[in-house]
NUFIPA-663938 format. One record per residue (C-alpha): x, y, z; residue number from 1. Coordinates in steps of 0.2 Angstrom, whole numbers, always signed. Layout:
BEGIN
px = X py = Y pz = Z resi = NUM
...
END
This chain:
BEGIN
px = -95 py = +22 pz = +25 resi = 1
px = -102 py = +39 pz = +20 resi = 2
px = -97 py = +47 pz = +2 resi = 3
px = -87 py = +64 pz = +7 resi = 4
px = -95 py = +80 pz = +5 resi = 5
px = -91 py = +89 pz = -11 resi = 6
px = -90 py = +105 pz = -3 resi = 7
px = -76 py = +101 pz = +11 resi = 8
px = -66 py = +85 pz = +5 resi = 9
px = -51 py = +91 pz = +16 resi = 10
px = -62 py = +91 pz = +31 resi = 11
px = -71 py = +73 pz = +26 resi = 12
px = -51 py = +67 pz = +24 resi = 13
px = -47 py = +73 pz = +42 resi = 14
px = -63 py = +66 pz = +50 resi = 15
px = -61 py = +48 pz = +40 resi = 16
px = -41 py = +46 pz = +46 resi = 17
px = -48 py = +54 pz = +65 resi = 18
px = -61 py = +37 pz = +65 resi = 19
px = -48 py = +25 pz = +58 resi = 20
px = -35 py = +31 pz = +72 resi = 21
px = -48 py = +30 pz = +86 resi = 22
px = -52 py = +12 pz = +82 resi = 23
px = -34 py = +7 pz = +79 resi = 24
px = -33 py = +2 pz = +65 resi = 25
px = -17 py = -1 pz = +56 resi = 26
px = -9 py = +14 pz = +44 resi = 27
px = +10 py = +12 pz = +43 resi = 28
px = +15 py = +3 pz = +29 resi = 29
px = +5 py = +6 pz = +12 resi = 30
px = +15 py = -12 pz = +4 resi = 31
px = +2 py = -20 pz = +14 resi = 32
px = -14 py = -22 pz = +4 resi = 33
px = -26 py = -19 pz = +17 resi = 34
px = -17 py = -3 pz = +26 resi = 35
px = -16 py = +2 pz = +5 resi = 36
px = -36 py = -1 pz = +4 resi = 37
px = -38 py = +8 pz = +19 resi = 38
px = -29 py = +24 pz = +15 resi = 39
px = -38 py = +24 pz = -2 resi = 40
px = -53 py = +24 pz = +5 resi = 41
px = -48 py = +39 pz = +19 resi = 42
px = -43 py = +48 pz = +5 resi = 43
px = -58 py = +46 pz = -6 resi = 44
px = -65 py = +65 pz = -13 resi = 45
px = -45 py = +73 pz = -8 resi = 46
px = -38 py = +78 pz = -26 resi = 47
px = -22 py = +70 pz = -32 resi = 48
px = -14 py = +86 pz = -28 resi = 49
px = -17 py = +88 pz = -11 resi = 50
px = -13 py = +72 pz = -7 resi = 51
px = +7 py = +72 pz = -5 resi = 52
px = +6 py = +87 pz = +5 resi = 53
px = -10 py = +85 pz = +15 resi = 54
px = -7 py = +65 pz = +22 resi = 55
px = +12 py = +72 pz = +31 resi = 56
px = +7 py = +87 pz = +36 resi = 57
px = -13 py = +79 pz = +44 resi = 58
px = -3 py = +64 pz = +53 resi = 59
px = +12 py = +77 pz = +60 resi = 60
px = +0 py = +88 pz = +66 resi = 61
px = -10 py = +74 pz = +73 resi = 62
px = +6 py = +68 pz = +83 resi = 63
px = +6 py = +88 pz = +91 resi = 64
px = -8 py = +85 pz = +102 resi = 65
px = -7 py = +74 pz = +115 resi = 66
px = -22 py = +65 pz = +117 resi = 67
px = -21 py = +59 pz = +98 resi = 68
px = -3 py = +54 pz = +98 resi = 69
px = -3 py = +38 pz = +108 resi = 70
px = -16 py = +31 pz = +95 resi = 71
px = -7 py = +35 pz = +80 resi = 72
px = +8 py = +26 pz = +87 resi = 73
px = -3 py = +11 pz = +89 resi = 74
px = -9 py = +12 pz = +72 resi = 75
px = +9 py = +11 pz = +66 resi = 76
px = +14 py = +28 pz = +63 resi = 77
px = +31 py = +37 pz = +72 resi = 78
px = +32 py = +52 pz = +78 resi = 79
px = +51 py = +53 pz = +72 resi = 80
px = +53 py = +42 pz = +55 resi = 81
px = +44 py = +56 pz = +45 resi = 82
px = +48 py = +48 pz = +29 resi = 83
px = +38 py = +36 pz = +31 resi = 84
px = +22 py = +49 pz = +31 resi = 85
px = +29 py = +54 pz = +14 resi = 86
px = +28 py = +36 pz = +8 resi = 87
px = +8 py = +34 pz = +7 resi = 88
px = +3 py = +47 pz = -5 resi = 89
px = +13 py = +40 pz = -19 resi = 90
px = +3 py = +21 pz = -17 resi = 91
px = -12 py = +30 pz = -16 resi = 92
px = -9 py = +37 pz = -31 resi = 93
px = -1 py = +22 pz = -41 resi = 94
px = -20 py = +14 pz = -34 resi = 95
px = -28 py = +29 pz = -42 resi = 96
px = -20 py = +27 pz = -58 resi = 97
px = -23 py = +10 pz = -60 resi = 98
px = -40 py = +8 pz = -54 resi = 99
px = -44 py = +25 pz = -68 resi = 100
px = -34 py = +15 pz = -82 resi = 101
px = -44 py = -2 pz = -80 resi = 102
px = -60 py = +6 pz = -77 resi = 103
px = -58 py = +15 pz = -91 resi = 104
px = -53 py = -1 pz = -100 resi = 105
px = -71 py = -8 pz = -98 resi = 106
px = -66 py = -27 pz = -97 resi = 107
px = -51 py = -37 pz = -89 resi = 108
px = -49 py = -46 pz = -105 resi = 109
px = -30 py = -47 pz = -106 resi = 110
px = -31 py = -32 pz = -118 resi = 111
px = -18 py = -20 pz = -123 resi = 112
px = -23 py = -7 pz = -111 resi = 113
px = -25 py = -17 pz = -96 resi = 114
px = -8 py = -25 pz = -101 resi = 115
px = -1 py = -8 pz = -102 resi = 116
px = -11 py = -3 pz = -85 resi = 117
px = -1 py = -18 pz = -78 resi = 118
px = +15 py = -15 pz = -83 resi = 119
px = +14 py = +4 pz = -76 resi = 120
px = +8 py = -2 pz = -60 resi = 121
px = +22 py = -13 pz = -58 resi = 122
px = +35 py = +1 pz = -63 resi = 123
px = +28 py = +13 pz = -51 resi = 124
px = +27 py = +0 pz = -35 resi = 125
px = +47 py = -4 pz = -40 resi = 126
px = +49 py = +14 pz = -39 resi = 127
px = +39 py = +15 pz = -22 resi = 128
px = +51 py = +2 pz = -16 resi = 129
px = +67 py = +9 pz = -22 resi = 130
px = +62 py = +26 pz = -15 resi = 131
px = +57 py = +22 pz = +0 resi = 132
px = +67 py = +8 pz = +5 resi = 133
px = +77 py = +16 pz = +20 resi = 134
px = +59 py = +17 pz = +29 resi = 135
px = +51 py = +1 pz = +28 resi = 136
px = +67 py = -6 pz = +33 resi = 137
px = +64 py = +5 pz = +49 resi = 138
px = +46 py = +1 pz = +48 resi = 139
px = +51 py = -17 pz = +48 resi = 140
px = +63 py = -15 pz = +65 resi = 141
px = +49 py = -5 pz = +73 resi = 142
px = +38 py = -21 pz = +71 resi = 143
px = +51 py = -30 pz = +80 resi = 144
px = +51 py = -22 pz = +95 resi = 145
px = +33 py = -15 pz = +96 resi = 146
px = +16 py = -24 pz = +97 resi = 147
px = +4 py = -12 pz = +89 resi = 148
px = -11 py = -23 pz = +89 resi = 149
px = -24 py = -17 pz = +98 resi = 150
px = -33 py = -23 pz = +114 resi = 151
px = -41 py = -40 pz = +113 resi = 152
px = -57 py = -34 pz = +117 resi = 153
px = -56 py = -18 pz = +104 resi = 154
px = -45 py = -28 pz = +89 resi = 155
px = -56 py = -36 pz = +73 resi = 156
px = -52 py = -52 pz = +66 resi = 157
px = -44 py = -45 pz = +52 resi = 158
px = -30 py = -34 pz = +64 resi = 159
px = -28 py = -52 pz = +73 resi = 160
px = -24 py = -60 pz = +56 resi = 161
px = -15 py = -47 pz = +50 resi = 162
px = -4 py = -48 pz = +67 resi = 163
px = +3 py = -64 pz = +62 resi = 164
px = +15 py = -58 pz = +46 resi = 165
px = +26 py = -47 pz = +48 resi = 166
px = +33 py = -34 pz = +36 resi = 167
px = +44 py = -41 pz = +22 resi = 168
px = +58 py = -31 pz = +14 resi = 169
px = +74 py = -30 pz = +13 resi = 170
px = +78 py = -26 pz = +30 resi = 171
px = +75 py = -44 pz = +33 resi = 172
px = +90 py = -47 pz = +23 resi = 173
px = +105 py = -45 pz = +32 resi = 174
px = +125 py = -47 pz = +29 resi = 175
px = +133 py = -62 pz = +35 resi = 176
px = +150 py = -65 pz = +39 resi = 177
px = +158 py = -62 pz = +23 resi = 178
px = +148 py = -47 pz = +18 resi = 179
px = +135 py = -56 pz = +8 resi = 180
px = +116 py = -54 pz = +11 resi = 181
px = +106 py = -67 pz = +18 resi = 182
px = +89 py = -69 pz = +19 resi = 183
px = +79 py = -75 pz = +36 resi = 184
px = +72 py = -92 pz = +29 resi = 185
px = +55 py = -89 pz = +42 resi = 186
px = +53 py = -71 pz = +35 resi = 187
px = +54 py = -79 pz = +17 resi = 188
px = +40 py = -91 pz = +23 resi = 189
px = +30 py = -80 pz = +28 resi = 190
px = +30 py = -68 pz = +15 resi = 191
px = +25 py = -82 pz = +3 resi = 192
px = +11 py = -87 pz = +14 resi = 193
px = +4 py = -69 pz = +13 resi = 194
px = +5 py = -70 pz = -7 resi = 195
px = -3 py = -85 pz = -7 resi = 196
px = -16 py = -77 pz = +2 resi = 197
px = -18 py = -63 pz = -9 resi = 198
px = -17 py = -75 pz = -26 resi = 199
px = -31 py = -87 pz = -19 resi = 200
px = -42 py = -69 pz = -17 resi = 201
px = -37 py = -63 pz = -34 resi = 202
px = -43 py = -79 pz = -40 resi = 203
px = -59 py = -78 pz = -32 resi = 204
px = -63 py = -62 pz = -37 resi = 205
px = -59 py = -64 pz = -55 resi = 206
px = -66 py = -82 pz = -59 resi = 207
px = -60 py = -92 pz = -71 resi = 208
px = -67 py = -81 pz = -86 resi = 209
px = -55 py = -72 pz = -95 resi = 210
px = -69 py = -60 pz = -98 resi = 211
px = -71 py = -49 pz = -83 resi = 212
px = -78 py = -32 pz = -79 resi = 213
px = -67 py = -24 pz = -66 resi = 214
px = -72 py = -21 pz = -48 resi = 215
px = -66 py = -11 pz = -35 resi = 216
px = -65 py = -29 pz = -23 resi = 217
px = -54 py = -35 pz = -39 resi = 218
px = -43 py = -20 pz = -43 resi = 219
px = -37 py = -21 pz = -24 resi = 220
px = -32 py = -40 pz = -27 resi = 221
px = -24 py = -36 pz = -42 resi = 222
px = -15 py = -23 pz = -35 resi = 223
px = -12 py = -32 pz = -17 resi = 224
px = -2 py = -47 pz = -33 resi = 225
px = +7 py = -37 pz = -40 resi = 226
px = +14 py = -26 pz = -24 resi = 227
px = +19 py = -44 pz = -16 resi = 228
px = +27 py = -50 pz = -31 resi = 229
px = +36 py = -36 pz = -31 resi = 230
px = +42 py = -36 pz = -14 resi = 231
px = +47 py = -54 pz = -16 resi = 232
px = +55 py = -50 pz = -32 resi = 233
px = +67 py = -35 pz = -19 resi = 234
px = +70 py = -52 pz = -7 resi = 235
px = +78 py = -62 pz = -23 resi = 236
px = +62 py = -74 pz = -22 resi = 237
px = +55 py = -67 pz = -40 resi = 238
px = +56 py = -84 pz = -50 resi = 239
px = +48 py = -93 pz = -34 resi = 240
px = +36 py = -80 pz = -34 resi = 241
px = +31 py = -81 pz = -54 resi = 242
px = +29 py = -101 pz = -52 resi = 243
px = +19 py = -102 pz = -36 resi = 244
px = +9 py = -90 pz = -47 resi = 245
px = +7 py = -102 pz = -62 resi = 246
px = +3 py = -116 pz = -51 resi = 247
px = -11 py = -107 pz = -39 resi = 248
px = -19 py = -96 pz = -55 resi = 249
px = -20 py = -108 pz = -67 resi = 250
px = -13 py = -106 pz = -87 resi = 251
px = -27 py = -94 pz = -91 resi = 252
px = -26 py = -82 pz = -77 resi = 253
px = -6 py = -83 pz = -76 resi = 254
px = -6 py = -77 pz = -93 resi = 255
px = -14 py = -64 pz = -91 resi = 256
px = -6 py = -55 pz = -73 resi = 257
px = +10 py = -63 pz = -73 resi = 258
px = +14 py = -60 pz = -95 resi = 259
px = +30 py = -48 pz = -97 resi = 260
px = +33 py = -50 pz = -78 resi = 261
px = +51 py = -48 pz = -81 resi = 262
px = +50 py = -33 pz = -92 resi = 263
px = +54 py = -19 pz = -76 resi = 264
px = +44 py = -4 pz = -85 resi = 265
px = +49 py = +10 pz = -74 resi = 266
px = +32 py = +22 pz = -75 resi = 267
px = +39 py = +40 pz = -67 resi = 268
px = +34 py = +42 pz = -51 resi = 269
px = +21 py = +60 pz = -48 resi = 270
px = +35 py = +74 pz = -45 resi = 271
px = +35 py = +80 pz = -29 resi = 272
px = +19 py = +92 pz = -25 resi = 273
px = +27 py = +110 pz = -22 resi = 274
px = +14 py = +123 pz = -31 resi = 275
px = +0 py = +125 pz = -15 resi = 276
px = -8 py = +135 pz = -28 resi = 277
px = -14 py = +121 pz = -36 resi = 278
px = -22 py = +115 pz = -24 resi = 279
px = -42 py = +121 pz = -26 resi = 280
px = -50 py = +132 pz = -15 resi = 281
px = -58 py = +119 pz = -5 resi = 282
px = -46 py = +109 pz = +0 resi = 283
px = -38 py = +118 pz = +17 resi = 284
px = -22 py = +107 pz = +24 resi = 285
px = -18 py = +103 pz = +41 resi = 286
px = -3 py = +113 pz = +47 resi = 287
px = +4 py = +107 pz = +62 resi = 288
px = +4 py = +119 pz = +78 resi = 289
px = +24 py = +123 pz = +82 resi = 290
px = +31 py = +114 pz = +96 resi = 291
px = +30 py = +123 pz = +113 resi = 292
END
């Protein structure tokens, strides 16, 4: 994929999410690692600042024209849960962050940075989760009623596989007779199959060394760890989680991504992005046409 053109980032934005829509490809739910990735790299060049204003108001004023609006709803997105367009910016973001604090770390040697890059990541994905939890439990009920994959002939092997899992969160947990909250023991299942997935490509990113200079392919396992663990911790799995964990990364690597798991450090969340004026004089948002 092409780098974005200094001079008009907004317009490289708008051009990126324009090709990802056309082909289908999934953007609803920035839990899931690869829809995360995806956005991260649509939003490549935009300035953190533009970013929670500019993703709603691009998708809601793709959704205006109808010859666009039947593709974005493939790829995920609703026309009416508008929430959810307010959700992606912040991982983006939290990515952003991360990836500049282990960057600037040099090496992924377990060091005190990297463990306090860690520890913030997993504050602001609790956050995200918290925050946002009324729409990915909507998310999660759209799923259930709605195939969005795309045509046999147009979807990629990695949209088929993604297609078998479903969303996990805690609209899968739901009251039973006496009030309590249960969990769907094939949601459960399936959830730890996808972080299984996701620790077997951590650890083959990273190796056994202990010694290893960050990539972009390993901060988005890292990251794609931590965001599962996380969600399993919201489902009540997290000690299940932390073992299978242990068993699949081995002592050394255990150590260093799953140490002071249970501390919950709450990193604050960016505050909401009101001051267009900070925006710089290159970026121009998408503003949606009024309804007719």
């Amino acid at each position: 994929m092409s780098e974005p053109k200094a001079s008009d980032p907004s317009r490289w934005f708008l051009d990126q999410l324009l090709v990802a829509v056309r082909h289908g490809q999934r953007l609803d739910d920035p839990r899931n690692a690869e829809v995360l990735n995806r956005w991260v790299t649509i939003a490549t060049g935009l300035p953190d600042a533009a970013l929670l204003p500019a993703i709603p108001e691009a998708l809601r004023g793709l959704l205006r024209q109808p010859s666009l609006r039947g593709d974005l709803i493939r790829c995920g997105i609703s026309p009416n849960l508008l929430l959810q367009h307010e959700s992606i910016a912040p991982y983006i973001l939290s990515w952003r962050h991360y990836e500049a604090a282990r960057l600037s770390d040099g090496h992924s040697n377990g060091s005190p940075a990297m463990k306090q890059a860690l520890a913030m990541l997993r504050g602001d994905i609790r956050q995200h989760l918290a925050t946002y939890r009324r729409v990915f439990e909507q998310i999660a009920g759209l799923d259930q009623h709605h195939d969005r994959s795309v045509a046999d002939d147009d979807a990629s092997l990695q949209q088929k596989r993604l297609a078998e899992f479903v969303n996990i969160d805690s609209a899968s947990v739901a009251p039973n007779a006496t009030g309590a909250r249960t969990v769907n023991p094939d949601v459960v299942s399936k959830a730890f199959r996808l972080f299984r997935l996701h620790l077997f490509g951590l650890k083959e990113e990273r190796g056994e060394s202990p010694d290893r200079r960050p990539t972009a392919r390993l901060i988005a396992a890292e990251i794609a760890v931590q965001s599962q663990i996380a969600t399993l911790e919201a489902l009540g799995h997290g000690e299940r989680a932390e073992s299978e964990a242990q068993d699949l990364l081995g002592p050394t690597l255990s150590g260093l991504y799953l140490s002071d798991l249970k501390c919950h450090a709450m990193a604050g969340a960016p505050p909401p992005f009101n001051d267009l004026a900070e925006l710089p004089a290159n970026v121009r948002l998408l503003r949606p046409r009024p309804s007719s």
